[in-house]
C-alpha positions as CSV (number, residue, x, y, z in Angstrom):
1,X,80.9,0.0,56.0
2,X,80.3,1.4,59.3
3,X,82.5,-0.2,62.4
4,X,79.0,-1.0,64.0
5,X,78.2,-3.2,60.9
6,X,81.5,-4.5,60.8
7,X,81.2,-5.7,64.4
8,X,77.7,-7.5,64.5
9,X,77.7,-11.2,64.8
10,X,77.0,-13.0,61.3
11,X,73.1,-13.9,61.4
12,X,72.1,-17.1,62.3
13,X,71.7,-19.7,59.6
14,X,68.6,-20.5,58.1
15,X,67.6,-24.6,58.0
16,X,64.8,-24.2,54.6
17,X,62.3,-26.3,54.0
18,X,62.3,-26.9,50.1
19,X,59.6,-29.4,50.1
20,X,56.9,-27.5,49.2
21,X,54.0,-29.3,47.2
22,X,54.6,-27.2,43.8
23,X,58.4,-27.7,44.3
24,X,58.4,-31.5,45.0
25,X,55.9,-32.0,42.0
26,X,59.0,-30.4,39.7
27,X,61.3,-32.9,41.7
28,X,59.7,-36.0,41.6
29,X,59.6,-35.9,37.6
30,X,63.2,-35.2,37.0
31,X,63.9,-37.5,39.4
32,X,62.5,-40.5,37.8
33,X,63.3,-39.7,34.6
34,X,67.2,-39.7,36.0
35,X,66.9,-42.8,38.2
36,X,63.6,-45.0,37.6
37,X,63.6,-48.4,35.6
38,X,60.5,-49.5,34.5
39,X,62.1,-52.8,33.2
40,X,63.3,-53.4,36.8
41,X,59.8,-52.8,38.2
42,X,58.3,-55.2,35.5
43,X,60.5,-57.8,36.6
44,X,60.3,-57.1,40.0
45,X,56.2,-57.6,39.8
46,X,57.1,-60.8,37.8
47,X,58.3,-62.2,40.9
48,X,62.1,-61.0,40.5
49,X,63.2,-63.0,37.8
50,X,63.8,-63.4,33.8
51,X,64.5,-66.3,31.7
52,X,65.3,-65.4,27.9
53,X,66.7,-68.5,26.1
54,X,69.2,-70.1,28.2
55,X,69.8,-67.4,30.8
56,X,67.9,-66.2,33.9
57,X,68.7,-63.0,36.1
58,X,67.4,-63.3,39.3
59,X,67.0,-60.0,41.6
60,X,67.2,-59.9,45.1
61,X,64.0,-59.3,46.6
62,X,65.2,-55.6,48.1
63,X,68.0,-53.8,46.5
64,X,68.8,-50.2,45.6
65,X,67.7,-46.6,46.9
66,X,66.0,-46.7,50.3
67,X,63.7,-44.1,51.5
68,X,66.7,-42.3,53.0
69,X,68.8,-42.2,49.9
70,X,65.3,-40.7,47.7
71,X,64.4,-38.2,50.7
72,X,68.4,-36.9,50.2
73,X,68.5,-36.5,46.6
74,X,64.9,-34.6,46.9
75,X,66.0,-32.5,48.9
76,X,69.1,-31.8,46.7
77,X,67.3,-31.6,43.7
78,X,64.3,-29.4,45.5
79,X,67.5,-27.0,46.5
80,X,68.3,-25.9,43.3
81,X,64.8,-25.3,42.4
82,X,64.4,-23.2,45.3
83,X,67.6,-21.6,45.0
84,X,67.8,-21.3,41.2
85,X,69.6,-18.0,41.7
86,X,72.2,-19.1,44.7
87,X,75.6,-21.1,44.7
88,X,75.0,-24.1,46.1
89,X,77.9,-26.5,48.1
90,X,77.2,-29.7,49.0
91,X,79.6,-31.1,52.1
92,X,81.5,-34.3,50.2
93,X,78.7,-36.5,48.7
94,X,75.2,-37.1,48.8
95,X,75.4,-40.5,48.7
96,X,78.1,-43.2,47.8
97,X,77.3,-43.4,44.1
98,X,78.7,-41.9,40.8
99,X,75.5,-41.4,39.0
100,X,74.0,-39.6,41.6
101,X,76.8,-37.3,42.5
102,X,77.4,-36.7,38.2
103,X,74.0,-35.6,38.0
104,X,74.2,-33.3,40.7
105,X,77.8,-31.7,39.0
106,X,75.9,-31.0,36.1
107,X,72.8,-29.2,37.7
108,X,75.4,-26.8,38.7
109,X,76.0,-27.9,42.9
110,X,79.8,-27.4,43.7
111,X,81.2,-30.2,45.7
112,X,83.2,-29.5,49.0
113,X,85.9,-31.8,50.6
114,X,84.5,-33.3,53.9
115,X,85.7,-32.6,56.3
116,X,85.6,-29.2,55.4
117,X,88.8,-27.1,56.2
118,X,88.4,-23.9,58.4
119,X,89.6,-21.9,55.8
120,X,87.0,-22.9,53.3
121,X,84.5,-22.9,55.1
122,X,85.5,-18.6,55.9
123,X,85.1,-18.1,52.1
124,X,80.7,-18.9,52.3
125,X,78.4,-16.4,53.6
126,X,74.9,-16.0,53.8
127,X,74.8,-15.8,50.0
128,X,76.0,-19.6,49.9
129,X,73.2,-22.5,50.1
130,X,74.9,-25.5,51.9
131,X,73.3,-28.8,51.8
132,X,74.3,-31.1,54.1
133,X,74.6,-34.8,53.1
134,X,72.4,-37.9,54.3
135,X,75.5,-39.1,55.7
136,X,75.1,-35.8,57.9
137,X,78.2,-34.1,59.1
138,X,80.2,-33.0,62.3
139,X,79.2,-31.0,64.3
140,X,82.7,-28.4,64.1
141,X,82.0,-28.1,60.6
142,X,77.8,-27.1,61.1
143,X,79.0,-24.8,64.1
144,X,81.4,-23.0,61.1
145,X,78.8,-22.9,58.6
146,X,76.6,-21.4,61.4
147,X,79.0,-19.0,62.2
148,X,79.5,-18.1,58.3
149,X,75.0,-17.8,58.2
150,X,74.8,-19.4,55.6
151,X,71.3,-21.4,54.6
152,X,71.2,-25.2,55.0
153,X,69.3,-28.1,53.4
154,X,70.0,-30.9,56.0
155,X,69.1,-33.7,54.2
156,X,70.8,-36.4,56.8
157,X,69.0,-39.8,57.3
158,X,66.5,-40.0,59.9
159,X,67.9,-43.4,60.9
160,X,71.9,-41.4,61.4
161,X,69.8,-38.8,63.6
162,X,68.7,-42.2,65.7
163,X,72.1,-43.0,66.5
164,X,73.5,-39.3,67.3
165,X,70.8,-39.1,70.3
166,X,71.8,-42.3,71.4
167,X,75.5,-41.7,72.0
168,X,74.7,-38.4,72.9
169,X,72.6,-40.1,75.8
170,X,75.3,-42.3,76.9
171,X,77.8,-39.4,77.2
172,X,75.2,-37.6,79.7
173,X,74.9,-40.8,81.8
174,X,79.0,-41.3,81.9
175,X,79.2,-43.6,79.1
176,X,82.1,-43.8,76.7
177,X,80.3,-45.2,73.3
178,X,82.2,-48.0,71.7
179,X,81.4,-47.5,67.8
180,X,80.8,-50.3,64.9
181,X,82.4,-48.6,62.1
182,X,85.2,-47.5,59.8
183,X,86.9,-44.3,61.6
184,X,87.1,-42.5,58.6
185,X,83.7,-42.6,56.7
186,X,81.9,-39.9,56.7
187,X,78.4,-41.1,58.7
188,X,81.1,-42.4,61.5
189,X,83.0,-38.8,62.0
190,X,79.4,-37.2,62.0
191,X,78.6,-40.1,65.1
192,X,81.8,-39.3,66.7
193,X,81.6,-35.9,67.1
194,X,78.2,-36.3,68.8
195,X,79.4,-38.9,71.4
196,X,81.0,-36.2,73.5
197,X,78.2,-35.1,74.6
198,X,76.8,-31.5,74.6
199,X,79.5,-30.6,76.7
200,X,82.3,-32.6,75.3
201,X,82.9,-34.2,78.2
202,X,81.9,-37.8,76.3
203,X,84.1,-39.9,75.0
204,X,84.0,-42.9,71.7
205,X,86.1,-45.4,70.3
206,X,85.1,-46.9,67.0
207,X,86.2,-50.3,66.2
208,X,85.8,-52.0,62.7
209,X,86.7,-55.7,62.8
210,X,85.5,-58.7,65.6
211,X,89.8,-58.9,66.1
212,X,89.9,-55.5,66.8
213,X,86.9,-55.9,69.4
214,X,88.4,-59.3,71.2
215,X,91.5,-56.8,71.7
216,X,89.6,-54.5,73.7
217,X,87.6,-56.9,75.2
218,X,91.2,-58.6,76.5
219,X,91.9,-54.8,77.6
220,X,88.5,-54.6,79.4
221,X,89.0,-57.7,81.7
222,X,92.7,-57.5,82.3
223,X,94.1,-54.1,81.5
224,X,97.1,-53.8,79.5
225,X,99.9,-51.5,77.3
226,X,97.9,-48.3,77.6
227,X,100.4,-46.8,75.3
228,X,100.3,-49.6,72.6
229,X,96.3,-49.6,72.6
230,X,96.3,-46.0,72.2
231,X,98.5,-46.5,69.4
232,X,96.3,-49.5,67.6
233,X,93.1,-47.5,67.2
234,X,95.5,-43.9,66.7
235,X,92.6,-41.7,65.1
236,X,89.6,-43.1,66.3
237,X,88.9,-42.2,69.9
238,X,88.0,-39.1,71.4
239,X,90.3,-36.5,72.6
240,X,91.7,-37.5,76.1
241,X,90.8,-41.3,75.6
242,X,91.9,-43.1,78.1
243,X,91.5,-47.3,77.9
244,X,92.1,-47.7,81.9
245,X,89.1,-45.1,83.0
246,X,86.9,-44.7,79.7
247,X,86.1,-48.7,79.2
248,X,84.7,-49.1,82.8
249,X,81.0,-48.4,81.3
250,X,80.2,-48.8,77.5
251,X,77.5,-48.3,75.3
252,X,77.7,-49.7,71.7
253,X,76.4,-48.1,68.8
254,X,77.0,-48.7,65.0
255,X,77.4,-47.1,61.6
256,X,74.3,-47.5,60.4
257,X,75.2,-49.6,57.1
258,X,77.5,-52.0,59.1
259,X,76.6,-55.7,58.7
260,X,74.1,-56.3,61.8
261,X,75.2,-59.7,62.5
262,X,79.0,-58.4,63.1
263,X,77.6,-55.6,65.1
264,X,75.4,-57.9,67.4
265,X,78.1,-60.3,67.7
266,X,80.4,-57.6,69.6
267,X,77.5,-56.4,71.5
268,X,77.9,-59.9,72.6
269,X,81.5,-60.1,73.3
270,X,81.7,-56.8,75.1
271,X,78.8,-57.5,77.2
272,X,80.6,-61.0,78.7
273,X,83.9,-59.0,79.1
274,X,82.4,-56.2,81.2
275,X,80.7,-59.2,83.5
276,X,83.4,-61.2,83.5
277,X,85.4,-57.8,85.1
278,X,83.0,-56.8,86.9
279,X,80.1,-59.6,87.7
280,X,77.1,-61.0,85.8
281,X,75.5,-58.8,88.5
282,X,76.6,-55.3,87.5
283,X,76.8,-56.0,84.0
284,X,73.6,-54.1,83.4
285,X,74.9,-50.9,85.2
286,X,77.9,-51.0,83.0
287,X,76.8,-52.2,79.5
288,X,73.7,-50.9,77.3
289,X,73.3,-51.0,73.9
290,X,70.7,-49.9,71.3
291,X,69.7,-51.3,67.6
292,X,71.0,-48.4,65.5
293,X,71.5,-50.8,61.9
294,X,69.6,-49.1,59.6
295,X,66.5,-51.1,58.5
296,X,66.9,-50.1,54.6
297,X,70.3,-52.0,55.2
298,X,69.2,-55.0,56.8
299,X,66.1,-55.8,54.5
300,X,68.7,-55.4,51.7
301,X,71.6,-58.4,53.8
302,X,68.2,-60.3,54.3
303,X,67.1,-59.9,50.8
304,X,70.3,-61.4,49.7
305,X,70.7,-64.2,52.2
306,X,67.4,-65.5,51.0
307,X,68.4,-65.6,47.4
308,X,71.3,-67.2,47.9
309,X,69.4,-70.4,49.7
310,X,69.1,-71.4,46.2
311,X,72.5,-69.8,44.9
312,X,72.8,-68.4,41.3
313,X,76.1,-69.3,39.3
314,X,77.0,-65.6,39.6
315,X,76.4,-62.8,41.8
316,X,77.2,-58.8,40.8
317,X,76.9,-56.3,43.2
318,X,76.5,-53.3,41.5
319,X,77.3,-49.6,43.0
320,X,79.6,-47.2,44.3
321,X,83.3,-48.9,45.3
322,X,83.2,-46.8,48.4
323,X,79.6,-47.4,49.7
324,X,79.7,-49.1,52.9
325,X,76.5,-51.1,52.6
326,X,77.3,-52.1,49.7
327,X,80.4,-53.7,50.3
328,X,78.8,-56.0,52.7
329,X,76.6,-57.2,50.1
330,X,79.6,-58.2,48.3
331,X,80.9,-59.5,51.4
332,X,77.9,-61.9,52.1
333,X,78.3,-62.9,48.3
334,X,81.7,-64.2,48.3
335,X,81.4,-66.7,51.1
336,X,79.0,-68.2,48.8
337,X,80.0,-68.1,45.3
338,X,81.8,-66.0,42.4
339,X,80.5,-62.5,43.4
340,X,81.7,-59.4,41.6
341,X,81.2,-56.0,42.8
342,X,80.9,-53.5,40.0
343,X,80.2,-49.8,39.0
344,X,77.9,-50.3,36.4
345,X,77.2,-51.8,33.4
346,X,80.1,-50.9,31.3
347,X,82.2,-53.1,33.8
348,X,80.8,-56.2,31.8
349,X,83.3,-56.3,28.9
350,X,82.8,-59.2,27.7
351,X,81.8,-63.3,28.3
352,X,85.2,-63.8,29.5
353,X,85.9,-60.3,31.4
354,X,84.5,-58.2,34.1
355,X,86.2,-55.3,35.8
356,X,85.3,-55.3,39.5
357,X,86.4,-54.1,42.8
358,X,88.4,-56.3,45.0
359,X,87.9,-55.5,48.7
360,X,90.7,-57.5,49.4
361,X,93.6,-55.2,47.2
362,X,90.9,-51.9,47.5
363,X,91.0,-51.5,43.8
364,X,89.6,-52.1,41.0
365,X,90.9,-55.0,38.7
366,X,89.8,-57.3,35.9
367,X,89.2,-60.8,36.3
368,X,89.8,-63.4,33.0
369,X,87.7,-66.8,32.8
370,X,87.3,-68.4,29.9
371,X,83.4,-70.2,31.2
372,X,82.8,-66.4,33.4
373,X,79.5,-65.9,31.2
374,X,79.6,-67.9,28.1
375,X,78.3,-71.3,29.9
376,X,75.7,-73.0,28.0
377,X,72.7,-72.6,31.4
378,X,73.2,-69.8,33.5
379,X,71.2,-67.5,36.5
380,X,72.8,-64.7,37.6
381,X,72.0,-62.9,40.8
382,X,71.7,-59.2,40.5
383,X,71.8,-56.9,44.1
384,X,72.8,-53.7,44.5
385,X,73.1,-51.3,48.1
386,X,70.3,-48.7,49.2
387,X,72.7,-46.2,46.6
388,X,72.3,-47.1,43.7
389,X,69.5,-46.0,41.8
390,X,67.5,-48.9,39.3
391,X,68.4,-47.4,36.2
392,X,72.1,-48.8,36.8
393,X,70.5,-52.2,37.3
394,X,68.3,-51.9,34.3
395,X,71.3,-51.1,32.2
396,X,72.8,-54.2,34.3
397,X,70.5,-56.4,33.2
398,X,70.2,-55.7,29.8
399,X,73.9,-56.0,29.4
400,X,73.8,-59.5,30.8
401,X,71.5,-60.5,28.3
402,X,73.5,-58.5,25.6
403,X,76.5,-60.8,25.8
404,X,74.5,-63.8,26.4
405,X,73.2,-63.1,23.0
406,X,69.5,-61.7,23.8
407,X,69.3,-58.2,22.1
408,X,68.4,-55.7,23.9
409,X,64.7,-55.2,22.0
410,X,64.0,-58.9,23.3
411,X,64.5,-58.3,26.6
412,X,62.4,-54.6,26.6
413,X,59.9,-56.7,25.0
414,X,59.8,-59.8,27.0
């Protein structure tokens, strides 16, 4: 190779467009034979609910993919279509479900950790299709994979986008974006990296729980140990963070799957702190916030809230353990009644045992009752998060009625 070839800059990468008409026709068929129920759509049109004998299952009125989730896995399956020849990396997960991300494994896409170390990200080249997850991803690791010219499939959620350009606004106006979310999940690092600002002169902090928001609140209105509140939220603020100059005008923003109530209520509290500081008078020159919950998200909370006016003597949440949106499902559930959050189907042992993941203990455990499923009456409530696909809940279902004693052939054929 000549030292003038060696020296050129690596070419720019390529964003494709893989949704052609011929390619998406290929797409859409593989992907509802993988994902589609039509038992859940015949119930659904039924008015969302099926007695057989002395059992009903009741589904929530909005549950599963949402159009986010389905444009992602499109994308991913329209990649290696497109790209039948290429190696294709995906950054982490496409979405927060095992299903999804099996099915993806064995159509051949390699999975890489994300974040994505330097180092790795040196081994791709041009040869190497990335796709980029809805959940999107920071913006180190697309300047790398840039850098490396490498094609990408960006199939990140219109709704993330939403949130990027606002906390990219507040860091060009001088304010430092307090985010609604867990530090460490994927969607939140992507936010974070954009709330610098273009010239990473921004700065975030992302808060998760209403105690950890009354703590900064207290800071906001009468300072405080800078050191020990650098300390509490070590990891999730900005470089150069400081509480004393970088609270003094906030904008709050949100992972996009948070629970919208929670998110609204420390718009709330934050908003009183800075006037109590500062004066009901200036509060609107040193608090703004925007809307960012996503609205697949909250039709799925409100979904659930309306079937529990009338609550069922059980409640499963089915889908990936470490989908965010999903957990607040379960969350909603358990101040209500017995709620169980599980994988799939297979979790269902038996009348007396389910296997279910405790958000208290973060794992997974089994839970023993002798009346769990084997009372004489029963409805159970079926929901499930904008990532899981229906033919979990279909096989859900059917298992329900399986250990209630309804064959599967009865229910197909009810």
């Amino acid at each position: 190779m000549s030292s003038a070839a060696s020296s050129a800059p690596p070419p720019k990468p390529r964003r494709v467009n893989v949704r052609t008409p011929e390619v998406m026709a290929r797409v859409q068929a593989q992907v509802e034979s993988h994902y589609q129920s039509s038992l859940v759509e015949r119930i659904r049109r039924n008015g969302g609910e099926l007695t057989l004998g002395a059992t009903t299952v009741r589904l929530a009125r909005q549950f599963g993919f949402c159009y986010g989730v389905e444009r992602a896995i499109d994308l991913a399956y329209a990649a290696r279509k497109v790209f039948a020849d290429k190696k294709l990396w995906l950054i982490g997960e496409i979405i927060h479900n095992p299903e999804v991300n099996r099915q993806l494994r064995e159509m051949g896409v390699e999975f890489l950790p994300n974040p994505v170390p330097e180092d790795r990200v040196r081994q791709l080249g041009p040869e190497d299709v990335v796709i980029v997850p809805a959940f999107g991803a920071e913006t180190l690791t697309m300047k790398q994979i840039e850098e490396q010219g490498c094609p990408v499939v960006d199939t990140t959620c219109g709704d993330v986008m939403s949130v990027w350009r606002r906390v990219r606004e507040y860091a060009k106006t001088g304010f430092t974006s307090i985010i609604h979310g867990k530090a460490a999940h994927e969607e939140t690092r992507a936010t974070s990296s954009r709330a610098t600002g273009p010239d990473e002169n921004g700065h975030y902090l992302v808060i998760l729980t209403l105690a950890d928001c009354d703590y900064v609140c207290a800071y906001i209105r009468h300072g405080g140990d800078r050191a020990a509140f650098l300390a509490k939220f070590a990891g999730a603020y900005s470089e150069g963070f400081d509480p004393d100059r970088h609270l003094r005008r906030v904008g709050v923003a949100n992972q996009t799957t948070m629970l919208k109530s929670e998110t609204e209520e420390m718009q709330r509290r934050i908003a009183r702190a800075i006037a109590d500081r500062d004066g009901p008078e200036t509060e609107e020159r040193n608090f703004v916030f925007f809307d960012t919950i996503c609205g697949a998200t909250q039709e799925r909370q409100d979904a659930l809230f309306e079937l529990l006016r009338e609550p069922p003597d059980l409640l499963l949440v089915v889908g990936g353990y470490n989908s965010s949106n999903t957990t607040h499902l379960v969350e909603i559930g358990e101040e209500k009644l017995p709620t169980f959050f599980i994988r799939d189907h297979e979790c269902l042992r038996s009348v007396t045992e389910i296997i279910h993941y405790d958000l208290q203990a973060k794992a997974e455990k089994a839970t023993y009752a002798e009346q769990l499923l084997s009372r004489n009456r029963m409805v159970i409530g079926i929901t499930a998060g904008a990532s899981c696909p229906n033919n979990l809940i279909e096989e859900t279902i059917l298992r329900v009625f399986e250990l209630r004693g309804v064959p599967r052939s009865q229910v197909v054929a009810a």
